[in-house]
C-alpha positions in Angstrom: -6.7 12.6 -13.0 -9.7 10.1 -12.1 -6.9 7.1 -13.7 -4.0 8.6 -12.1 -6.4 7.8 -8.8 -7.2 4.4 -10.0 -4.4 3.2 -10.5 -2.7 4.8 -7.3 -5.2 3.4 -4.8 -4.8 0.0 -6.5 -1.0 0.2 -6.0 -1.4 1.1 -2.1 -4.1 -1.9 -1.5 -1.1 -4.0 -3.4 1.6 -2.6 -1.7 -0.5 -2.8 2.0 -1.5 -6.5 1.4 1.7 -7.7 0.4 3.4 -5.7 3.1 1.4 -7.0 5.9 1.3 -10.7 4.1 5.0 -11.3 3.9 5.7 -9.8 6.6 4.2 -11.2 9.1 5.2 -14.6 7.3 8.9 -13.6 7.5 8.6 -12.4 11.1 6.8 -15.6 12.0 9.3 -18.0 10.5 12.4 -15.6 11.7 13.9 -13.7 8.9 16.2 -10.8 9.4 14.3 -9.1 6.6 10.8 -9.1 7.9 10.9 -5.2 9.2 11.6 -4.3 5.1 8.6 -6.4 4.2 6.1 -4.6 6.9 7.4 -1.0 6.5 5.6 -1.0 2.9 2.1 -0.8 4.6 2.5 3.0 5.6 3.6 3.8 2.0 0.7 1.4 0.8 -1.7 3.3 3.1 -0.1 7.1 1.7 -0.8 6.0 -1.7 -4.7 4.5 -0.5 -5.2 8.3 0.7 -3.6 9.9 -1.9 -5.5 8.2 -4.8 -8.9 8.4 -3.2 -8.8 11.9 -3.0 -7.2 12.3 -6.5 -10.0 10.5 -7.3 -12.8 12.4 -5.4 -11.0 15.9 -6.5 -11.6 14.8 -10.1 -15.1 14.5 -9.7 -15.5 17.9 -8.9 
């Protein structure tokens, strides 16, 4: 379970920084497409929150 939270936070940091990086640089330069780009950061964030506390569960 303590990988499964690894590997799950990593994803959301990924997801959350690419989300937020491309889309802000689509919005700035005008693409249609920048709203698909910046709605990854809430599922980046989810996946932040759900892998720490997988993590901190298996701890326990």
């Amino acid at each position: 379970m303590h990988r499964l939270g690894v590997i799950t936070t990593w994803l959301g940091l990924i997801l959350s920084i690419v989300g937020l990086g491309v889309g802000f640089w689509k919005m700035v330069n005008g693409s249609e497409n920048a709203e698909t780009w910046i709605s990854l950061v809430p599922l980046g964030f989810v996946g932040l929150l759900l892998g720490v506390t997988l993590t901190q569960i298996s701890r326990k």
